[in-house]
C-alpha positions in Angstrom: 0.0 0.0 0.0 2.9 2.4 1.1 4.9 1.2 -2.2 1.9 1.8 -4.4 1.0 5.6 -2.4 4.8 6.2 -3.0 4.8 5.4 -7.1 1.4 7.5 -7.0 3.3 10.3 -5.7 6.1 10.1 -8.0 3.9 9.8 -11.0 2.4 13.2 -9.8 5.7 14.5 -9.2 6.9 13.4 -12.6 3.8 14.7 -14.4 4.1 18.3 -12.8 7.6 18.2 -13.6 6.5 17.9 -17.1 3.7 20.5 -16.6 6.2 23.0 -15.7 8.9 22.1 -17.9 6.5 22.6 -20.9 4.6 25.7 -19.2 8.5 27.2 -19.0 8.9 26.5 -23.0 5.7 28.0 -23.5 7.0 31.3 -21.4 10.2 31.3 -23.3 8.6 30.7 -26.7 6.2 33.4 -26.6 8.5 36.2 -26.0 11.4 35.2 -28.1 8.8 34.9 -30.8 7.9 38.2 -30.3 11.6 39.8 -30.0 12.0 37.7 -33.3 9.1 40.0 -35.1 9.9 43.2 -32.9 13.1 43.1 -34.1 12.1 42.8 -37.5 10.3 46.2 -36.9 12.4 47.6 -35.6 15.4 46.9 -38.3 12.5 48.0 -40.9 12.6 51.6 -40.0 15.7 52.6 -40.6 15.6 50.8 -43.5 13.2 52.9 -45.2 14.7 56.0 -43.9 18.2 55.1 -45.4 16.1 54.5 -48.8 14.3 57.6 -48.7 17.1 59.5 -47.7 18.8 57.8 -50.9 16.1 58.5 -53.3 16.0 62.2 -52.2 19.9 62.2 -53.6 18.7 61.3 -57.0 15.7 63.9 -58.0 15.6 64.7 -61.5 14.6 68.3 -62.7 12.3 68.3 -65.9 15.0 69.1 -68.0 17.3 66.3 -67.4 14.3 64.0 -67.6 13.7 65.3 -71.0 17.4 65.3 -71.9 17.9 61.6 -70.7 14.6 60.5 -72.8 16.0 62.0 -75.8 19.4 60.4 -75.2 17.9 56.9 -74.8 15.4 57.3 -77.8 18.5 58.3 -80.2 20.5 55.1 -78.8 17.8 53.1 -79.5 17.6 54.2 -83.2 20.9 53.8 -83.9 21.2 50.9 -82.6 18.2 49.5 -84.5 19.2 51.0 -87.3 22.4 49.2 -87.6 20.6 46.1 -86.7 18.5 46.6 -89.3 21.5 47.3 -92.0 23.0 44.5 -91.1 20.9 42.1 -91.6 19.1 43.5 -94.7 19.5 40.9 -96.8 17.9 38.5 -94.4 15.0 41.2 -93.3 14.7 41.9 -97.4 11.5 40.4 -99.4 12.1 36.6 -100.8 11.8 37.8 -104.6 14.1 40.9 -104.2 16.4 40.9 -107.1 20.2 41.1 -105.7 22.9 43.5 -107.4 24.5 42.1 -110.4 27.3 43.9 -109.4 29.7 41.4 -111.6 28.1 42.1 -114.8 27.6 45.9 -113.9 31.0 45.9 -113.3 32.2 43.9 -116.6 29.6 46.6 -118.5 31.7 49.7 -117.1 35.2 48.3 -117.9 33.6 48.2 -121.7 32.2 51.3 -121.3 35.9 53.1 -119.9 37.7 50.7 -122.2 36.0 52.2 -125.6 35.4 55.7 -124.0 39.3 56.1 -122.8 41.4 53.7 -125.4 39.6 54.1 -128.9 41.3 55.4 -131.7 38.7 57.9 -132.6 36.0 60.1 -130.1 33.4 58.9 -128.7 29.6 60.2 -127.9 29.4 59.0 -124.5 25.6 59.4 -124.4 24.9 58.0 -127.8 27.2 55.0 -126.5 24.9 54.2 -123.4 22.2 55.4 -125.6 23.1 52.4 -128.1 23.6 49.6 -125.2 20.2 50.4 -123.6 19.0 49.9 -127.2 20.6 46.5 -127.3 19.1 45.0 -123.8 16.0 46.3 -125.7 16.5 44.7 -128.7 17.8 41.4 -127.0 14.5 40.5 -125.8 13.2 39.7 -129.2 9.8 41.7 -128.3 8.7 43.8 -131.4 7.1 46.1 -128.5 9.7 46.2 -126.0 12.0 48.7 -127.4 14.0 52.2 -127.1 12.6 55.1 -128.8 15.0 57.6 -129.3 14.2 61.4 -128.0 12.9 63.3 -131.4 10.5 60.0 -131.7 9.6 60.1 -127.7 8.5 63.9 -128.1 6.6 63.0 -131.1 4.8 60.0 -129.6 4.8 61.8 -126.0 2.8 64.8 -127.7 0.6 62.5 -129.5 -0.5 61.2 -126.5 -1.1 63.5 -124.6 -3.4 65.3 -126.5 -2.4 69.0 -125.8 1.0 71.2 -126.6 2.0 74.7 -126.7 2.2 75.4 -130.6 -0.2 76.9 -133.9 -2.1 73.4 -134.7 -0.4 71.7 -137.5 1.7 68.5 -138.3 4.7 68.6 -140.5 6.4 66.2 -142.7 9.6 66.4 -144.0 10.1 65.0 -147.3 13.3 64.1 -150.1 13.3 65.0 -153.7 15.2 63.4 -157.0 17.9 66.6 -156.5 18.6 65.7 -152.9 16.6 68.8 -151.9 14.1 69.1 -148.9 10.2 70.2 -148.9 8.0 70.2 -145.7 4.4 70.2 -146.1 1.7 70.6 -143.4 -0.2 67.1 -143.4 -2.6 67.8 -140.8 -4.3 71.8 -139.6 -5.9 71.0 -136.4 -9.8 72.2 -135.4 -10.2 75.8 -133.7 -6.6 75.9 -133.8 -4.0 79.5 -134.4 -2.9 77.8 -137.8 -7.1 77.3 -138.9 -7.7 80.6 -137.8 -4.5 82.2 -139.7 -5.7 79.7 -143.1 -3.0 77.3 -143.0 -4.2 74.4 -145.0 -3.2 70.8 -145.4 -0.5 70.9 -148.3 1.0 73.9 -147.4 5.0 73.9 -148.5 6.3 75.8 -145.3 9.3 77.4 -146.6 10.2 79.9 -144.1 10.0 80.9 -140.2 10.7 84.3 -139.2 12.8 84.4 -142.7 15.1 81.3 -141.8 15.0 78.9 -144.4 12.7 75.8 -143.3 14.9 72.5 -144.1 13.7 69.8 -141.3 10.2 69.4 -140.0 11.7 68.5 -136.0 14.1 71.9 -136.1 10.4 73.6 -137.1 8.8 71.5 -134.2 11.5 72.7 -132.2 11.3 76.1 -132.5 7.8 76.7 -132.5 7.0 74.9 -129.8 10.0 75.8 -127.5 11.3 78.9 -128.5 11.1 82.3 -126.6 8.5 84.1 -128.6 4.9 84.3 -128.7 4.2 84.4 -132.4 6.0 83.4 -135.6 6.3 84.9 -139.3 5.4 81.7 -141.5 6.4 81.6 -144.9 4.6 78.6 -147.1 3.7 77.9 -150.7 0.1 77.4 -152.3 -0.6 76.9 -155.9 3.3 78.0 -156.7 2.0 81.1 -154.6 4.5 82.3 -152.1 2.5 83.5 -148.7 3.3 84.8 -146.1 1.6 84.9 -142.6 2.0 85.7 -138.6 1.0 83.3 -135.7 0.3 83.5 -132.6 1.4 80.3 -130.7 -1.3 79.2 -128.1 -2.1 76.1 -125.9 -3.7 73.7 -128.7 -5.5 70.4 -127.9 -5.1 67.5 -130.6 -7.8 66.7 -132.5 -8.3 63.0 -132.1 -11.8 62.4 -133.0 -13.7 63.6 -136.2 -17.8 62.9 -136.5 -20.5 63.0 -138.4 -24.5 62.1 -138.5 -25.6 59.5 -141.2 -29.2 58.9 -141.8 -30.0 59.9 -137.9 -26.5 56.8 -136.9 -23.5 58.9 -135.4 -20.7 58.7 -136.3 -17.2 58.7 -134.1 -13.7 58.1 -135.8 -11.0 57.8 -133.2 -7.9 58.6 -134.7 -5.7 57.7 -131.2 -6.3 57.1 -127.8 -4.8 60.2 -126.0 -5.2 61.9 -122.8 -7.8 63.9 -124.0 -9.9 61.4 -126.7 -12.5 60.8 -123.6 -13.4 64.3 -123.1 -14.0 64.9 -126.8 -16.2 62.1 -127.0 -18.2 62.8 -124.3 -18.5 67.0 -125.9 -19.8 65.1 -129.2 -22.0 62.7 -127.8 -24.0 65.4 -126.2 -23.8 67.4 -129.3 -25.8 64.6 -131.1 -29.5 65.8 -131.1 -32.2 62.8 -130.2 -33.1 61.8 -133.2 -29.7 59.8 -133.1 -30.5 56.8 -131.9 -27.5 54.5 -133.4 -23.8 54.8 -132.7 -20.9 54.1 -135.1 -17.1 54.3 -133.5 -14.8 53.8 -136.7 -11.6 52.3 -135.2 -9.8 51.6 -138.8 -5.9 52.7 -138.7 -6.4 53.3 -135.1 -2.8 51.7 -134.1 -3.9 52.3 -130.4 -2.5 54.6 -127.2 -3.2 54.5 -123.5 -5.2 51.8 -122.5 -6.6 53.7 -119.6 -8.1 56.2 -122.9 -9.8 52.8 -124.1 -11.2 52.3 -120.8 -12.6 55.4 -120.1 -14.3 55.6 -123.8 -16.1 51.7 -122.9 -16.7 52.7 -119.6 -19.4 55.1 -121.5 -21.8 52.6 -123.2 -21.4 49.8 -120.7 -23.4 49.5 -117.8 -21.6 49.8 -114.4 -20.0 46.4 -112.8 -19.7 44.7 -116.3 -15.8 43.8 -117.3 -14.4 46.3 -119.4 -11.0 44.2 -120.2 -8.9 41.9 -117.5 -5.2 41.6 -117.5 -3.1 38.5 -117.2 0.6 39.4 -115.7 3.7 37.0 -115.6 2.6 35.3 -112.7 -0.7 34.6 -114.4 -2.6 36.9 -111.9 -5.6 37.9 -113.4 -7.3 41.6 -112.9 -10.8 42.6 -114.1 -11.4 46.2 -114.8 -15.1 46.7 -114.5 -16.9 49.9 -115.9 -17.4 52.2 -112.9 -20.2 54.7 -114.1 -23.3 54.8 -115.4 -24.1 54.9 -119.4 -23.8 58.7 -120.5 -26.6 58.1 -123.4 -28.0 54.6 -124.2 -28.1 53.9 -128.0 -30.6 51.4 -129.5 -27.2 50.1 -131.5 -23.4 50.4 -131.7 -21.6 49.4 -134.3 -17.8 49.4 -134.5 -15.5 49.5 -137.5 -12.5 47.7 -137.6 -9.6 46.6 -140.0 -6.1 45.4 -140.3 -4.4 48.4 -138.5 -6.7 48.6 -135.3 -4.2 47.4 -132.9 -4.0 47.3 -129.3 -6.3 50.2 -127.8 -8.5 50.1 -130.5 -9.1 46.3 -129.8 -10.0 46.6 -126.2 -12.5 49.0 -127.0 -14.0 46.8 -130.1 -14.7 43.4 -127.5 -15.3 45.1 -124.6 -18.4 46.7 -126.8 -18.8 43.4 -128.5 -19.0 41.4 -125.5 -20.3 43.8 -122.4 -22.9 46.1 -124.8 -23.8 43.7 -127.9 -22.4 45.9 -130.3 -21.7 44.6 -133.6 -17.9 44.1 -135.2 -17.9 45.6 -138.7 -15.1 45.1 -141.5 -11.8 42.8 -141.6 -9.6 41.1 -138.8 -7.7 43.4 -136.9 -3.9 43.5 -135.9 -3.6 41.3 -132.8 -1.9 43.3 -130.6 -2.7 42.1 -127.2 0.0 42.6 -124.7 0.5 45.8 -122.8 3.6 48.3 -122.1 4.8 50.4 -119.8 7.4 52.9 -120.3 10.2 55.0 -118.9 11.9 58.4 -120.1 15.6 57.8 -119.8 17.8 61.5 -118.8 18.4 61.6 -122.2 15.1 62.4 -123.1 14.8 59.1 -125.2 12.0 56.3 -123.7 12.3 52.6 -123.7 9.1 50.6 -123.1 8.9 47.3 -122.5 5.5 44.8 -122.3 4.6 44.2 -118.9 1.3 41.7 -119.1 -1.3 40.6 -121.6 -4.8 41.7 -122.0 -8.0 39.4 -122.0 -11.9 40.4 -123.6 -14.6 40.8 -120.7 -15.0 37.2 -121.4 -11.3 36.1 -120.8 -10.6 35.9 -124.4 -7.1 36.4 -125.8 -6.5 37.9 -128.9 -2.7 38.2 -129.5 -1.3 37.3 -132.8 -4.6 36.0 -133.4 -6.8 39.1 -133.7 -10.4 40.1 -134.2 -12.7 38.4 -136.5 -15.7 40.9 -137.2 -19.1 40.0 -137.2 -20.0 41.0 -140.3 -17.3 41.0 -142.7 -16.5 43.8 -145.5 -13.5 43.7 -147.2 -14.1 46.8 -150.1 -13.0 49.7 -147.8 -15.4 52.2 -149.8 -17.8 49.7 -148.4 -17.4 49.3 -144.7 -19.1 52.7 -143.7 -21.9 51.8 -145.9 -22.3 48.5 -144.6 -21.9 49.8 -140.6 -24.2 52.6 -141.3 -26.9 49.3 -142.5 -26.2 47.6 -139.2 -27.0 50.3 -137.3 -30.6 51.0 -138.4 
């Protein structure tokens, strides 16, 4: 009993032992626990003093802060920049044509070689002049050519419809005795050389008394000189006559018209910058009782295509395809008429024969196949490919073919050209026949 009383007793002495002991842990825990996080605060606050206190060191005014933006936006263009220059030929498109600086250079040691060692002077111009024409000629494409400069202001005229000049067109031509005449072929409408009674025929003899030898030093003169009006001297009859000319701004006459029988008629002679606009004067000059259309495209070798679209886009209803083009990558393009029908004809008939080319075909099918009109005469040329050109420093041209055009209904007519619905092959004939049509 004793023994067991004394184990009970050291049990209970053992257990608050233990009581205390963990009680003790317990006291010490807590407060060290607390130091632990007090001292935490306590280190904090000096802490953010020292940061402040280092911030406050390093206050920008507005100035440098706009200085050191400007300083890092410069560094990082340059340094792009040279990234970018670099790498070019990676960042370049896949299909960018590289330098063929090898041949280039091979070209110029020609070029110095003839120009520096040969036995006799040479024009350096007409020498590049002659290369360019080579390139040209190497292609093998009977419209991808150079077009020297008197040509190029000739053709560059032509087409655009309007010059500073007295109205006329000139031809030089050779006798038996070697000897020179130039006669005016052409006196345009409303025009200073009309008005003064130039006629077609004219021998022009003499300008301001200078002796007239070549049509282009005539040109030339007239055209760029420094005064405002010109003596002209010409021959009529074996008449000798003399009269003075104003030179004014003159726009080419490219259409001439007429009414047949209550059918109008329209002859293009080119498609120029300014063939649209005297189209449109003359259509509205044709009273109501014209109720039939006749465009005569005959020895109409062509001119701007965009010309040939503006002249369909007036007879076709909008959204119908005016022409498409085809380009090396076989892309096709469809130009579709954009504007209403100036004035709706009960019929249109179109005249065409071995000398429409080009223009004058993508006028004929796009009215053949998006307004029904009927195709009147022989085949035409078969020109249907399309240029672009370039006017060298030189004041020459080259122009070289850059796709392929197609009818509204996709129809190709290269080499092949345009068979006419109704065929006439007596060229007294054709008008008469296209006038029949047309009723």
């Amino acid at each position: 009993m004793k023994d067991k009383d004394k184990l009970k007793e050291e049990k209970e002495t053992k257990e608050k032992v233990v009581s205390k002991k963990t009680k003790t842990v317990k006291k010490v825990t807590k407060p060290e626990d607390k130091k632990i996080i007090e001292t935490k605060k306590e280190d904090k606050t000096p802490k953010k003093k020292k940061l402040n206190e280092e911030f406050k060191t390093v206050n920008f005014n507005l100035l440098e802060v706009i200085v050191i933006i400007l300083i890092t936006g410069i560094t990082v263009c340059i340094a792009s920049g040279l990234i970018v220059y670099n790498n070019y030929d990676k960042l370049a498109l896949p299909n960018k044509v590289e330098s063929p600086s090898d041949e280039l250079n091979e070209f110029v040691e020609n070029y110095n070689n003839i120009v520096n060692n040969y036995v006799e002077e040479v024009d350096k111009q007409k020498l590049l002049d002659s290369a360019i024409k080579g390139m040209y000629d190497f292609l093998g494409d009977e419209y991808s050519v150079y077009v020297d400069k008197e040509e190029t202001d000739t053709l560059e005229e032509r087409l655009l419809g309007e010059y500073t000049g007295i109205g006329i067109e000139i031809t030089t031509y050779y006798l038996e005795d070697d000897s020179t005449q130039t006669v005016i072929t052409r006196v345009f409408s409303d025009t200073p050389a009309m008005k003064a009674g130039l006629k077609e025929g004219d021998i022009l003899t003499h300008i301001d008394g200078v002796e007239v030898t070549d049509s282009s030093a005539i040109s030339e003169t007239i055209k760029n000189g420094s005064k405002d009006s010109y003596e002209i001297t010409y021959i009529r009859d074996n008449q000798e006559n003399k009269t003075t000319i104003k030179r004014e701004h003159v726009i080419i006459d490219s259409i001439t018209s007429d009414v047949y029988d209550n059918v109008g008629y329209i002859k293009i002679e080119t498609f120029s910058l300014t063939t649209k606009d005297q189209i449109l004067k003359q259509l509205d000059k044709f009273d109501e009782n014209v109720k039939s259309l006749i465009i005569d495209v005959r020895d109409n070798t062509g001119g701007y295509l965009n010309s040939a679209y503006e002249i369909s886009d007036l007879f076709i209803e909008k959204g119908k395809v005016i022409y498409q083009l085809r380009d090396r990558e076989n892309k096709i393009t469809k130009y579709k008429a954009l504007s209403s029908i100036h004035r709706k004809f009960d019929k249109i008939t179109v005249i065409i024969n071995e000398n429409s080319a080009s223009a004058s075909e993508v006028l004929a099918l796009a009215l053949k196949e998006s307004a029904n009109a009927k195709l009147v005469g022989v085949k035409s040329f078969g020109k249907g490919t399309v240029q672009e050109k370039d006017v060298l420093s030189s004041g020459a041209m080259v122009k070289y073919t850059s796709s392929y055009w197609l009818s509204p209904n996709g129809n190709s007519i290269n080499k092949e050209g345009i068979t006419p619905d109704i065929e006439e092959t007596d060229v007294e004939k054709q008008l008469q026949k296209a006038i029949e049509v047309s009723k």
